[in-house]
C-alpha positions in Angstrom: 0.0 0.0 0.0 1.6 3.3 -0.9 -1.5 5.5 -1.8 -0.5 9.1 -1.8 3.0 8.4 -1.2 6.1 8.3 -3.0 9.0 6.2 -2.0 12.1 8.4 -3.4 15.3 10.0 -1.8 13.9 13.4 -3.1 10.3 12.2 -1.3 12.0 11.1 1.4 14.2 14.3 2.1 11.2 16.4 1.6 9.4 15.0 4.2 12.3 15.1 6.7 12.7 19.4 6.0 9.6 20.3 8.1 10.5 17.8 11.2 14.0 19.0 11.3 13.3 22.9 10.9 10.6 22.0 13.7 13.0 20.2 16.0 16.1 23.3 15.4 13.7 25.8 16.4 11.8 23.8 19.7 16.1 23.4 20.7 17.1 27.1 20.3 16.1 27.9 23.5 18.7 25.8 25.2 21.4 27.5 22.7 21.8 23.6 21.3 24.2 22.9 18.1 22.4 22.0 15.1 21.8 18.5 15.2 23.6 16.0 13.6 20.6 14.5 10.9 20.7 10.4 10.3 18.4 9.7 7.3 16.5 6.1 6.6 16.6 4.9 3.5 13.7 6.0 1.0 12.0 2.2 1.0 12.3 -1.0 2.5 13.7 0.7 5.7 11.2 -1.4 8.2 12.1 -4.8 9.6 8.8 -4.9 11.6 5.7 -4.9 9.8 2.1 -5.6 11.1 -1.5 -6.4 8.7 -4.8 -7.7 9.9 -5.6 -10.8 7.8 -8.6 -9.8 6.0 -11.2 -12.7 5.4 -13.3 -11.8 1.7 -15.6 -15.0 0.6 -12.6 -17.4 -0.3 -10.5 -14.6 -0.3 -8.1 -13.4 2.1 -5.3 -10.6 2.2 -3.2 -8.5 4.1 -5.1 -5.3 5.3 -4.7 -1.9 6.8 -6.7 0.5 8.0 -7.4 4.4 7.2 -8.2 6.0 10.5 -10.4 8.2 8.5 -12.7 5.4 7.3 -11.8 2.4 10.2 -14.3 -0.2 9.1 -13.1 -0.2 5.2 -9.9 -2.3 4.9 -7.0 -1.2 2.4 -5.9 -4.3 0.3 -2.0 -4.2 1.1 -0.2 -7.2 -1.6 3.3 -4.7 -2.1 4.3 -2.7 1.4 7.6 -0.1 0.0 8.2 0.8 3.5 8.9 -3.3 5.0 12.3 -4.9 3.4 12.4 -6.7 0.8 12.5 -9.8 2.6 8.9 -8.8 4.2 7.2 -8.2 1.1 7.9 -11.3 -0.6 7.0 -13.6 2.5 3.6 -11.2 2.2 2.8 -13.2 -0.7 4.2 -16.4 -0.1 2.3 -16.9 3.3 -0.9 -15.4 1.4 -0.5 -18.1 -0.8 0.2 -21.0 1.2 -2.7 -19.7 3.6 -5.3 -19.8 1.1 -4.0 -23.5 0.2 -4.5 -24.5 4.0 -7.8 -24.5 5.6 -6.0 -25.6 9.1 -3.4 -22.2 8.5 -6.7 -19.5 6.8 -8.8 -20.8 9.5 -10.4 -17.6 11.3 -6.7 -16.1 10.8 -7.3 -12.8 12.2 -3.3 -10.9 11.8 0.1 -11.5 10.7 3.3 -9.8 11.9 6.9 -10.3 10.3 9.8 -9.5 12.3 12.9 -9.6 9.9 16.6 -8.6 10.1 19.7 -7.4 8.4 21.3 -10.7 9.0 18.5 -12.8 6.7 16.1 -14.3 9.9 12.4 -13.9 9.5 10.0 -14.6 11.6 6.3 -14.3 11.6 3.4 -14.3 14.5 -0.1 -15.2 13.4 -2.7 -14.5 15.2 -6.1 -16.6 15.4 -9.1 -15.9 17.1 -9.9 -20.0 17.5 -7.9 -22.8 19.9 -4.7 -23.9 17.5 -4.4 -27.6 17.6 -2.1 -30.4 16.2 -2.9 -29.9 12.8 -2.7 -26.1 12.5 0.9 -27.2 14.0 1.4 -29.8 11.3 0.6 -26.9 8.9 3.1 -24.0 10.6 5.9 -26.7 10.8 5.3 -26.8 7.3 5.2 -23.8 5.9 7.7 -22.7 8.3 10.3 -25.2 6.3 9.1 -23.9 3.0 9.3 -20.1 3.8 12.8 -20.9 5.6 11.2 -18.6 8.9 10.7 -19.1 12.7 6.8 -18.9 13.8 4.5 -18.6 16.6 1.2 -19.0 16.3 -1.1 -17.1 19.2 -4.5 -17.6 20.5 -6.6 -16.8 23.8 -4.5 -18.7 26.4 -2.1 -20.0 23.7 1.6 -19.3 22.3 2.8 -22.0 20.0 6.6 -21.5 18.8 8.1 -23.4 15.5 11.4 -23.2 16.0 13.1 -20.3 17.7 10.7 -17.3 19.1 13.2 -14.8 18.2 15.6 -13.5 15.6 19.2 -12.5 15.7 20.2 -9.1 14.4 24.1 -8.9 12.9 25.1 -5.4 13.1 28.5 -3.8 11.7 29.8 -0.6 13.6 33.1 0.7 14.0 34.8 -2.4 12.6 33.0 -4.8 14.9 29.8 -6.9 14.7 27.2 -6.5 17.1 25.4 -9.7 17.9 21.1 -8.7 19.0 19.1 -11.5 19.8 15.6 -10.2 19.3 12.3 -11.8 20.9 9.3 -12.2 19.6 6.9 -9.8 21.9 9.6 -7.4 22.9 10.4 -3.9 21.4 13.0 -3.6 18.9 14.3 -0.7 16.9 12.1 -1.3 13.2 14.4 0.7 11.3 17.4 -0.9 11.5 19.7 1.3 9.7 18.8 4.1 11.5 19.4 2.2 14.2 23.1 1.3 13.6 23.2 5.0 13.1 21.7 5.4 16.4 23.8 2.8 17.7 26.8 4.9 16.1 26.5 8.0 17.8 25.7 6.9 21.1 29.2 5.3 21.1 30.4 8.7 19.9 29.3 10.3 22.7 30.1 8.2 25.0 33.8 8.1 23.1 35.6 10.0 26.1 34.7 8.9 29.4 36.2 5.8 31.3 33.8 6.3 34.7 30.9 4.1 35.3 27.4 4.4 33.2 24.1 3.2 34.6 21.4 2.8 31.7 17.6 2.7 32.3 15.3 1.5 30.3 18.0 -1.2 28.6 15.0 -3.5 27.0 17.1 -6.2 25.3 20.3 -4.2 25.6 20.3 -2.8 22.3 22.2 0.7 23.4 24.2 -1.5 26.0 26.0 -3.7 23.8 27.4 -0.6 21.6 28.2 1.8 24.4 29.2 -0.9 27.5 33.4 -1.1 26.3 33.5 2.5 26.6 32.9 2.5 30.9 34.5 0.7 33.6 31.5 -0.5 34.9 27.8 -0.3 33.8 24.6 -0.8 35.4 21.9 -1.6 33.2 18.1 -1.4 34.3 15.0 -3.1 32.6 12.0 -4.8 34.2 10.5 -7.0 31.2 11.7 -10.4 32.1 12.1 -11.4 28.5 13.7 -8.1 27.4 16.5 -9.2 30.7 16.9 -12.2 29.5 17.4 -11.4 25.8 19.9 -8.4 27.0 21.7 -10.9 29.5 22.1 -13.7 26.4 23.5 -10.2 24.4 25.8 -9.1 26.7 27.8 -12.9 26.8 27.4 -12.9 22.6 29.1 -9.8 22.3 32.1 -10.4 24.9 30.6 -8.1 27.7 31.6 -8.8 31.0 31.5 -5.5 33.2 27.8 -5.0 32.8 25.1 -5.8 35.7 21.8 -6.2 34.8 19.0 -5.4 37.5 15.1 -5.7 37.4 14.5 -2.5 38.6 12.3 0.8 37.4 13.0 3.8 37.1 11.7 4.7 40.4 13.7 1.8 42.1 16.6 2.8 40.4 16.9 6.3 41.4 16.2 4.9 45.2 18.7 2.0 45.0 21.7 4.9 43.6 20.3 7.1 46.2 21.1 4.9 48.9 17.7 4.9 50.3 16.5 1.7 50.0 18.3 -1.8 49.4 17.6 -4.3 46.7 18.2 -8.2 46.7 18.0 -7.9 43.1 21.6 -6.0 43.5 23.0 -8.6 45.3 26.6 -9.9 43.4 26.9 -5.7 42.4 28.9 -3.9 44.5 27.2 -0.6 44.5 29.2 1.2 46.9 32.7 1.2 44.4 30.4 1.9 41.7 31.3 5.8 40.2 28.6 6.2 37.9 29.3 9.8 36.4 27.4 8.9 32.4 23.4 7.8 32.6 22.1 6.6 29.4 18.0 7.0 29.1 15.7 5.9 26.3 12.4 6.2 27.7 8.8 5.3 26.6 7.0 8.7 25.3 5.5 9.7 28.2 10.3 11.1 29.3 10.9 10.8 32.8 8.9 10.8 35.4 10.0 14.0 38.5 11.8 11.6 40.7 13.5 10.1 38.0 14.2 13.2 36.4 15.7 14.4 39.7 18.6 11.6 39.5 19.3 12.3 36.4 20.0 15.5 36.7 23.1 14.6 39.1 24.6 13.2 36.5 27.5 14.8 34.9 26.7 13.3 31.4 23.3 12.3 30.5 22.6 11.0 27.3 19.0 10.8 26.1 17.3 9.2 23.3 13.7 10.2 22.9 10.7 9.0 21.1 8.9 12.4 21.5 10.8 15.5 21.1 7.6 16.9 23.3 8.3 15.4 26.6 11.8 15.5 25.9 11.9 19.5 25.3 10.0 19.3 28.8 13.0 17.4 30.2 15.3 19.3 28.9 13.8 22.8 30.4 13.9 21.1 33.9 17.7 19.9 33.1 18.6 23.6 31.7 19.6 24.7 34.8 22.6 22.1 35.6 23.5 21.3 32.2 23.9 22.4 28.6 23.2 20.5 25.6 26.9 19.5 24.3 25.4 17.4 20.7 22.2 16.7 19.6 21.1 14.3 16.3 17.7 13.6 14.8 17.1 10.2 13.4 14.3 9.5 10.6 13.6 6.2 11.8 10.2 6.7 10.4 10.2 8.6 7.1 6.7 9.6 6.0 5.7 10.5 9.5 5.8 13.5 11.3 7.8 11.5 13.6 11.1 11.9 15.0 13.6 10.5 16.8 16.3 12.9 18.6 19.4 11.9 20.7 21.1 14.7 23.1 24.4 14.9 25.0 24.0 16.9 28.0 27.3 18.0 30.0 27.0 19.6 33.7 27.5 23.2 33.4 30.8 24.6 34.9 29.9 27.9 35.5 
């Protein structure tokens, strides 16, 4: 589907003017550098993709919907912004779907999950009890499309070989190894990502202190910044996103990094000192000298209290989701600290949204 859109780099740099101009102007009041701009690709950019499986007669097809007219569904057999490894299993599990009664069967949505490295994997979605021969079917079609698959119900999570996929990223002459779950975030773009991943590390380039990282989900930031610190203390509190970022960490060689199940709010009391955690036990927190944080937080920025911790940091680097909150956190952060870089990063082109990273330094003077 790519009504009233064109997919090209002069489309695609059009579209990007307006968001940057709007995010230069909402940082002048904190006297910030003009940001460094990452750009996606013009098509095939997404490694996520998600349709509702519409059901037509003895027809079915992948569908999306215009919030405009909700109940109409918008045919979708070519998608420019998924990869190019998305769009052909579109029409190979299409195909094989309408050959199966056992896989069509009150199908109800489809979501790919794909990677750089040549993984796929796809999650269908029923709205009926999956039994042995849907799972004769899915072991089937998962050795013809060469993908991993689970199949979900009410009260039911069937996996066909792995439930994840394994991202291969090169960056500065090394490969970065991201196991990726099925159910968990992940970055969709995933060049823009690397770039992300990029300048993170850049920023981080000239410190050797400790770094204590909230919000880690399955260590995708952690495994790209971790060698630059003495010590880090990561922070998530989605078991699955842990354990993905724990099984990251040893495929990548990382060995000073400490993973806690802890929130926000439990972190800023556990590096305040004022309440202990079992679930620090093995860290020694007390020879920990913490002077980076690292925060990529949902859309809603930081909460006060967390914000408050932050802000005694003498480094804080933030990637946001929503340049609104994050111009809120910022104004409270003014005060202490000055905005040292800054970057916007079209993860998703076509939008009006953007991605920004910013490297705050305590202020001297």
């Amino acid at each position: 589907m790519s009504v009233g859109i064109e997919y090209s780099e002069a489309a695609c740099e059009a579209q990007l003017a307006p968001k940057l101009a709007a995010l230069q102007a909402a940082l002048a009041e904190f006297g910030a550098p003009a940001p460094e701009v990452f750009r996606s690709p013009p098509d095939h950019y997404r490694q996520r993709a998600e349709f509702r499986f519409w059901h037509a007669g003895d027809d079915a097809f992948h569908a999306m919907f215009d919030p405009a007219a909700p109940r109409e569904p918008l045919r979708v057999d070519h998608f420019p912004p998924a990869s190019r490894r998305i769009n052909a299993l579109m029409g190979a599990l299409r195909a094989a779907v309408l050959r199966s009664p056992e896989l069509k069967s009150r199908l109800f949505q489809v979501e790919f999950l794909d990677t750089l490295a040549g993984e796929s994997l796809l999650v269908l979605v029923y709205h009926r009890r999956l039994d042995a021969a849907w799972e004769d079917a899915a072991r089937e079609l998962a050795g013809a499309l060469d993908v991993r698959i689970v199949g979900r119900s009410r009260g039911q999570r069937i996996t066909i070989g792995e439930d994840f996929v394994t991202e291969r990223l090169r960056l500065d002459g090394r490969e970065l190894v991201l196991r990726q779950p099925e159910g968990c975030f992940t970055q969709p773009n995933a060049e823009v990502n690397r770039a992300m991943l990029g300048w993170a590390r850049a920023v981080c380039a000239a410190t050797d202190s400790g770094l204590v990282e909230l919000y880690c989900g399955i260590g995708n930031f952690t495994v790209a910044v971790a060698e630059r610190f003495d010590a880090v203390l990561a922070t998530e509190i989605n078991k699955t996103a842990m354990a993905a970022a724990a099984h990251n960490l040893r495929a990548n060689g990382i060995d000073n990094t400490f993973i806690a199940r802890l929130s926000s709010e439990e972190a800023s009391e556990a590096l305040a000192r004022t309440r202990p955690f079992r679930r620090l036990q093995g860290f020694d927190l007390d020879r920990f000298a913490p002077r980076t944080v690292l925060v990529d937080p949902p859309r809603a920025g930081l909460d006060a209290r967390t914000l408050a911790q932050v802000a005694g940091f003498d480094h804080i680097v933030y990637i946001s989701c929503n340049p609104r909150t994050l111009l809120e956190n910022l104004r409270a952060l003014a005060p202490t600290h000055r905005i040292e870089r800054c970057a916007a990063f079209d993860q998703f082109p076509y939008t009006p949204h953007l991605e920004c990273g910013v490297s705050l330094r305590r202020r001297t003077s």
